[in-house]
N, C-alpha and C positions, 0 to 999 in steps of 0.2 A: 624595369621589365616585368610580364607583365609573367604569373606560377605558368598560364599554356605556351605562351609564346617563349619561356625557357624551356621547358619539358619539351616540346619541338624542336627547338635547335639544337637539343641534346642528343635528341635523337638523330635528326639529320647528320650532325657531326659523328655520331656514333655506327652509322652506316656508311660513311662515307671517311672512315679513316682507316689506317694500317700501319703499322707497326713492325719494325725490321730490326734485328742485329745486324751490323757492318763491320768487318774488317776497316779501320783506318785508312789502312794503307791503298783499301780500292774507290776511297772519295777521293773525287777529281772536283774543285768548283768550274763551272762554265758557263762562257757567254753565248755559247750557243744551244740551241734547242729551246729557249726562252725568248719571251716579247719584250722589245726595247725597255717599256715599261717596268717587268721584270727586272733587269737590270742585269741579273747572276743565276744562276742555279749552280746546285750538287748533281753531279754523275755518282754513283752509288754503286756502280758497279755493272749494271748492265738497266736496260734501256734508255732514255730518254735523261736529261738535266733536269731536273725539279727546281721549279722558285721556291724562295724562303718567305715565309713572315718577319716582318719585323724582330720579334722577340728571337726568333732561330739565327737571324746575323748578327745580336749581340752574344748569343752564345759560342759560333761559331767562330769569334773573335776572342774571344774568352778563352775556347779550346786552343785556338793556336797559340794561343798567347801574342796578339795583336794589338796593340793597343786601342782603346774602344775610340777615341778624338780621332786617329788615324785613320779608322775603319770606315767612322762613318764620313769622315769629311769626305775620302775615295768613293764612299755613294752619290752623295748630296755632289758631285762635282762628275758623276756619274765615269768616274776612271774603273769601269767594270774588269777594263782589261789587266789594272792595276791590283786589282784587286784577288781576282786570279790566280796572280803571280803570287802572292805574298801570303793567300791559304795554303795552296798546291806544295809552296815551299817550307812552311812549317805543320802541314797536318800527316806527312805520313811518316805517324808515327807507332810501332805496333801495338794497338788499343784495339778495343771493342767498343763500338758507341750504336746505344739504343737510336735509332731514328722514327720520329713518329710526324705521319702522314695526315694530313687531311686535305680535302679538296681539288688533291692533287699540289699541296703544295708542302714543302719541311715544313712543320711547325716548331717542332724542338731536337735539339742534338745530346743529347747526356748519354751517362755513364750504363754501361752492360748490366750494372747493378740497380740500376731506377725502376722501381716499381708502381706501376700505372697503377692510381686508383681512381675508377672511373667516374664522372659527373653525373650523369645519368641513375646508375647504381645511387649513388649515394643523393640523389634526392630524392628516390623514392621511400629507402629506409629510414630518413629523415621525416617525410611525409604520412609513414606508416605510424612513428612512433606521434608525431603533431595531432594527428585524430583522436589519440590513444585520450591524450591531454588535453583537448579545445584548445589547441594553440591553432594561431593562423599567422598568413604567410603576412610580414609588413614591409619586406621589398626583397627583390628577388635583382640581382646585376652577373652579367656574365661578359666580361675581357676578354681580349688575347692571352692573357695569361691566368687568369683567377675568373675562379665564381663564387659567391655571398650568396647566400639565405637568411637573412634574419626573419625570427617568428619569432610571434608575440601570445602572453594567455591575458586578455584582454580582461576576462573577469576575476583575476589576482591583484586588483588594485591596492597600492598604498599610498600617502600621503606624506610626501615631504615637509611641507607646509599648509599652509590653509592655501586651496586655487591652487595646489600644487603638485600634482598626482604621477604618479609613476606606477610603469607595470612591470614583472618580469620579461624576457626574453632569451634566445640563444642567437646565438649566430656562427655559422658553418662556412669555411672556408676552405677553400682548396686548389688547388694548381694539378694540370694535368701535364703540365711542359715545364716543370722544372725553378718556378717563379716562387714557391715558399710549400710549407709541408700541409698536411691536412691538420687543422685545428676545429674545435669544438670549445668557442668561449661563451660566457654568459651574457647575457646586452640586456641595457634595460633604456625602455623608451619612457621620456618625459612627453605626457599629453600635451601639455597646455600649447606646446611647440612644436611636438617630432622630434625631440632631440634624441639623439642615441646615447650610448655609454658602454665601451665595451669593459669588462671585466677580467682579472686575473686569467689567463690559460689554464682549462682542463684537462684538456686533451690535444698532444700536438704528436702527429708520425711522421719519423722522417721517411721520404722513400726509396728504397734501398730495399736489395729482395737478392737473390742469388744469383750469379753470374751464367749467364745464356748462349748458348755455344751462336756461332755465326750464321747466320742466316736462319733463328729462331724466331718463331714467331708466337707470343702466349696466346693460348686459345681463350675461349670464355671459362671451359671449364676450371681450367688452372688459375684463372684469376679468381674464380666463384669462390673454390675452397678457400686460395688465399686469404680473400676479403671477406670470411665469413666470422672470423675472430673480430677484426677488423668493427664489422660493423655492429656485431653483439655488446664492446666497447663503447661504440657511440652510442645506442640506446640509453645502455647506464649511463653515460653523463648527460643525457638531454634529460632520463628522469630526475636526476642530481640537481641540473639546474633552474628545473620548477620546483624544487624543493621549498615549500615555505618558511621552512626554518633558517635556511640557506637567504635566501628572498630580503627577508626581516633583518639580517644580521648586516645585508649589505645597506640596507636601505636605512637605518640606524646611524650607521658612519656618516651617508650624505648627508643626515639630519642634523649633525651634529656644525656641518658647516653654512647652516644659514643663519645662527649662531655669531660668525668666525667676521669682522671687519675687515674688510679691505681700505687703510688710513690714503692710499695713495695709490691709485690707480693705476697711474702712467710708472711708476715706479715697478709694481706689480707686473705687469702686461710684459718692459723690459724685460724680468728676471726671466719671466715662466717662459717669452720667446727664445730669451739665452741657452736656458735649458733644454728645450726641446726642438732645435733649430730651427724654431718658423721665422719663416722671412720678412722681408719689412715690409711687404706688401700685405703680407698673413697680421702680421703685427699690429699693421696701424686699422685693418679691421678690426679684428681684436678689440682693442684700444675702444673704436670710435661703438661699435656693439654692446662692448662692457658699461660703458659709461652713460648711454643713452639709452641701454633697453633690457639693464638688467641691474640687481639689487646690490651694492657695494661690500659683497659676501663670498667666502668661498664659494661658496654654493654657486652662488654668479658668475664667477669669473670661471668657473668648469661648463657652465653651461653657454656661457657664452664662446668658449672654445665650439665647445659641441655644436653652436648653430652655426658659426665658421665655417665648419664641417661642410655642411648640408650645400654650401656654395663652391665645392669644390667639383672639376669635370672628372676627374680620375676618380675612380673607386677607392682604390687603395691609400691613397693620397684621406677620402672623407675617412676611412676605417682607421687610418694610424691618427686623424684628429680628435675621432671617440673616443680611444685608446688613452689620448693625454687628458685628454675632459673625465676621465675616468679616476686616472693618477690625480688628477688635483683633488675632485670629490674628494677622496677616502683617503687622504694624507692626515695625518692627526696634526689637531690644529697647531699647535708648537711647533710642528716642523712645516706646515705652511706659512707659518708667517715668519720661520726664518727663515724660507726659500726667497718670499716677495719682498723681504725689508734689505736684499743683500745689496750690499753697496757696489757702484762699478767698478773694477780694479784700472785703475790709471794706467 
C-alpha cells in the first residue's frame, strides 16, 4: 500500500469511527436490523443491530466463551438464529466492554480497560521523526486487525558479503482492535533481494488504560495527553534504532554466518520447520529455494526463510517469517548447527 493511500484510509476510518462503553448485560446479538449478508449483528443497547467484522465475531466468541470451530461452522452454515441463542445466553454477564465502531459496523469488543492507540497519530509521529533521519517509507500494509510501516535509511549501507549489502531499518506495528500491542522493532532489508529481517523487540505497550464508566466515550483530548508519553518513547527508539553502532553490532553477527555450512540441507530445512512450525507446504519451499537460490550457509538458509516471507498473502503470517529469518541469522554458530544436525526422535 501505497504512504497517501494509507494516510487516507486512516483518516477516513478515523472519521468515521466511535467508540462506546457497554454494560454487558444490555448486548443483545441480532438477526434482525441487518442484511442477509450480514448475517448477525449487536443491539448495544439502544438503536439499531450493528454487523460485525470478521475479527469482532472471533472476539465475541472468545468473550462468551464459545468455542471458536463451533462459532464459525453456525456462520459458514449461516444458522444466525443459532447463533443468537448461544451469545445472548452466555454474554450477560456483569462486565464493561469497550466497543469500537467503524463504518457503522463492530470492529472489536474488549475489555473497559483497552486503550486505543490511534493509527493515524502514530504515523505521523513516525513520519515526523523519519525526515529527522532520511529514512523512507519501504512498504506501508494496513489489515483488519494490524498496520506495518517499515522504513528504511537507504544511505547507512553495509555489506554482508561481497554483492551483498544491507541497510538499517524500523518497523512499527500496531493493532487498533485488540489483535497484539504496539511494537517498535528494528528490520533490516537485504538489497540484492528485498528481503526483510526483523530484530529483537524495543519497545512493546500493552493496552490497558483505566477503567471507564458506561457510556464513556474518550475524547481526543484525553487520548492526546495519554499518548503523549507514549510517543516521546517511540521517538527514542526509532533514534536507537538508526544508531550505527547499534546497526554494525547486528550486522557483524549475520556476518559471521556466511561463514557457517550447511552439511545437509533437507536435514536442516526439517529441523528449523520443527521448530518454528511452518508447514509442509512452507517447508518444502523452503527446502526447494534454499537449495536452488541460495549459498549452503547460515546466512542462506535465514535468507531464504525471509524470501518465503515475501510469498505470503497475510501480513502478519510475512512479518512472524522475518522474525524467524531473523532468529537463525544471529544464532551463534554452535548453536546453529546444533539446532540443524538434530536427529528425528522416533
Amino acid at each position: 500500500m501505497e504512504l497517501e493511500k494509507l494516510a487516507s484510509e486512516l483518516e477516513r476510518q478515523k472519521t468515521n469511527s466511535k467508540d462506546v462503553i457497554v454494560d454487558s448485560r444490555k448486548i443483545e446479538a441480532s438477526v434482525f436490523d441487518v442484511t442477509p449478508e450480514e448475517g448477525i449483528g449487536l443491539f448495544l443497547g439502544e438503536g439499531k443491530a450493528i454487523p460485525l467484522t470478521e475479527w469482532a465475531h472471533q472476539q465475541l466468541a472468545e468473550k462468551t466463551g464459545i468455542p471458536t470451530k463451533y462459532y464459525n461452522r453456525m456462520l459458514t452454515t449461516e444458522r444466525f438464529e443459532l447463533v443468537a441463542q448461544n451469545v445472548n445466553a452466555w454474554i450477560k454477564e456483569k462486565e464493561r466492554r469497550l466497543i469500537r465502531i467503524v463504518d457503522n459496523k463492530v470492529r472489536a469488543i474488549l475489555s473497559d480497560r483497552y486503550r486505543p492507540m490511534d493509527n493515524y497519530d502514530l504515523l505521523f509521529c513516525a513520519l515526523a521523526e523519519f525526515k529527522q533521519h532520511g529514512v523512507e517509507i519501504h512498504r506501508c500494509d494496513l489489515t483488519e486487525t494490524n498496520m506495518f510501516i517499515k522504513a528504511v535509511q537507504l544511505h547507512e549501507m553495509r555489506e554482508i558479503q561481497e554483492n551483498d549489502k544491507v541497510v538499517p531499518g524500523v518497523i512499527l506495528s500496531n493493532s487498533e482492535v485488540g489483535a497484539g500491542s504496539f511494537k517498535v522493532e528494528p528490520f533490516m532489508l537485504r538489497l540484492v533481494c528485498n528481503n526483510g529481517m526483523i530484530g529483537e523487540q524495543v519497545i512493546r505497550k500493552i493496552h490497558l488504560g483505566e477503567r471507564r464508566d458506561v457510556g464513556d466515550i474518550w475524547s481526543d483530548e484525553t487520548l492526546r495527553k495519554k499518548d503523549e508519553t507514549l510517543w516521546s518513547e517511540t521517538t527514542d527508539v526509532i533514534k536507537a534504532t538508526f544508531d550505527p553502532t547499534i546497526f554494525n553490532e547486528w550486522v557483524d553477527k549475520m556476518k559471521r554466518g556466511t561463514e557457517v555450512e550447511v552439511e545437509s540441507p533437507t536435514k536442516a530445512v526439517n529441523n528449523i520447520a520443527a521448530k518454528y512450525n511452518i508447514n509442509e507446504d512452507k517447508k518444502n519451499e523452503l527446502l526447494d529455494y534454499f537449495t536452488t537460490k541460495e549459498a549452503p550457509t547460515q546466512w542462506g538458509l535465514a535468507n531464504a526463510v525471509t524470501r518465503i516471507a515475501q510469498n505470503e498473502v497475510k501480513t502478519e503470517n510475512q512479518v512472524e517469517l522475518e522474525k524467524v529469518g531473523n532468529d537463525i541469522a544471529i544464532l551463534e554458530p554452535d548453536e546453529f548447527l546444533k539446532e540443524i544436525r538434530k536427529e528425528k526422535k522416533a
